[in-house]
C-alpha positions as CSV (number, residue, x, y, z in Angstrom):
1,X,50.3,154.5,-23.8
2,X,48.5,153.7,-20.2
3,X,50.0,156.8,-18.9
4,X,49.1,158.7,-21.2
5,X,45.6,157.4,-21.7
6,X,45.8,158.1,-17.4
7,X,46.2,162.0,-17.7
8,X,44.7,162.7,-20.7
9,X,43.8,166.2,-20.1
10,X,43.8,166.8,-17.1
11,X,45.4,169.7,-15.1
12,X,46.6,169.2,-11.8
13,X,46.2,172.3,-9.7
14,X,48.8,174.8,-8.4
15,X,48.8,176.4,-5.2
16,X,49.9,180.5,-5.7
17,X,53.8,180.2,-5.1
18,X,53.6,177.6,-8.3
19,X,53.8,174.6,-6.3
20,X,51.5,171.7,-7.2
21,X,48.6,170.6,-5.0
22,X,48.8,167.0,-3.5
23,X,47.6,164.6,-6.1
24,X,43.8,163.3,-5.6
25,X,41.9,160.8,-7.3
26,X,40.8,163.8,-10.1
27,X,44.4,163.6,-11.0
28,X,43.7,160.7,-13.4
29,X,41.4,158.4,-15.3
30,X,40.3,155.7,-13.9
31,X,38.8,152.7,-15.9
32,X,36.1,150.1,-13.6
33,X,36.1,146.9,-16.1
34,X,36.4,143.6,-14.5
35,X,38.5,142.0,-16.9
36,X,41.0,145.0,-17.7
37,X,41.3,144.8,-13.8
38,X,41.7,141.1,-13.5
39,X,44.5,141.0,-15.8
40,X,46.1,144.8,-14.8
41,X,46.0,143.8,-10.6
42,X,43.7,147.0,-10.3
43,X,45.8,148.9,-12.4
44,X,43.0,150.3,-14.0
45,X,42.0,152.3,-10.5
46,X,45.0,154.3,-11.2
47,X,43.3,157.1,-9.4
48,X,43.7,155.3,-5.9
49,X,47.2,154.8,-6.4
50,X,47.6,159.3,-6.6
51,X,45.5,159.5,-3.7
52,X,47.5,156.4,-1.6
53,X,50.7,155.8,-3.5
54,X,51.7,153.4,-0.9
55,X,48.9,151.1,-1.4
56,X,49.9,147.9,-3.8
57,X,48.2,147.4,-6.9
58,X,45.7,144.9,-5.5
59,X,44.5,146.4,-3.0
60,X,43.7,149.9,-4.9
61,X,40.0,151.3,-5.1
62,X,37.5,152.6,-7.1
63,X,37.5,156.3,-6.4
64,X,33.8,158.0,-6.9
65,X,35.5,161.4,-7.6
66,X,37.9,160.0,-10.6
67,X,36.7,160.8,-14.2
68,X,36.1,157.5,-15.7
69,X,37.2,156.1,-19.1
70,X,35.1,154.8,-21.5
71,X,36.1,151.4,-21.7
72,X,39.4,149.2,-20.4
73,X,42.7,149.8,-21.1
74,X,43.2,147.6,-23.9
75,X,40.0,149.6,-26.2
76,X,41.7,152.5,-25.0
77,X,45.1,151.9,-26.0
78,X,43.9,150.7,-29.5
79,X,41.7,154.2,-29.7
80,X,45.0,156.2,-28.7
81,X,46.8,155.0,-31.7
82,X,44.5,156.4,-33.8
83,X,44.5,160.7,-32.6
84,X,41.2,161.8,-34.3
85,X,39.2,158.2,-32.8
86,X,40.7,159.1,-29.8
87,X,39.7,162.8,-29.6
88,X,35.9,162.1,-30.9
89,X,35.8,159.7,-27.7
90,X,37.8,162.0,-25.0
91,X,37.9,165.2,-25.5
92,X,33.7,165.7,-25.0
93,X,34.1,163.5,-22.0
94,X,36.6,165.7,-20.7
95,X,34.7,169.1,-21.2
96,X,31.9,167.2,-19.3
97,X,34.0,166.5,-16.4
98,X,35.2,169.7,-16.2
99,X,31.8,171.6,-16.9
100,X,32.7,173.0,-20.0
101,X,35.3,174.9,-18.4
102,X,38.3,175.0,-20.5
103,X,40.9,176.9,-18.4
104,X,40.7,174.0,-16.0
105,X,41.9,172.0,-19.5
106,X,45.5,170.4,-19.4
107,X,45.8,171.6,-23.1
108,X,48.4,173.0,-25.3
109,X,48.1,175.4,-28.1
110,X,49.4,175.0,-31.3
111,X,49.9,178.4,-32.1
């Protein structure tokens, strides 16, 4: 569920030969509460860790660029479980960070 709740949506960028970028902070969610990051050692500024994956857990940061979640990892697990809660909070907080622009979307169709 963390992973997932880390990526949610968004697309990592591709360079023309169809190679991935270098991960950055934008790569995931991060989440900023003081107690999810008291009890996750900073896991919770998972953003850091894409940018420096050589950095322990302790000693990650807050990255301004990251898109932020809504609330610690333990709301946001509980949220996950249940898909339409989860989309009412995510998916609007999502098009926000990326400017309404859905190509930039890490979405699949159903269709």
């Amino acid at each position: 569920a963390a992973n997932y709740l880390e990526h949610y949506g968004l697309l990592r960028g591709k360079r023309a030969d169809g190679s991935y970028v270098r991960c950055s902070p934008a790569d995931s969610w991060n989440s900023d509460h003081v107690v999810s990051n008291l009890f996750l050692y900073q896991l919770q500024r998972h953003s850091d860790h894409h940018a420096n994956p050589k950095l322990r857990y302790q000693s990650l940061r807050s990255a301004a660029e990251a898109p932020q979640l809504p609330a610690g990892y333990a709301v946001m697990i509980v949220i996950a479980w249940i898909p339409p809660l989860w989309r009412r909070v995510m998916d609007q907080r999502l098009l926000d960070y990326y400017d309404g622009d859905t190509e930039r979307i890490n979405a699949r169709s159903t269709t």
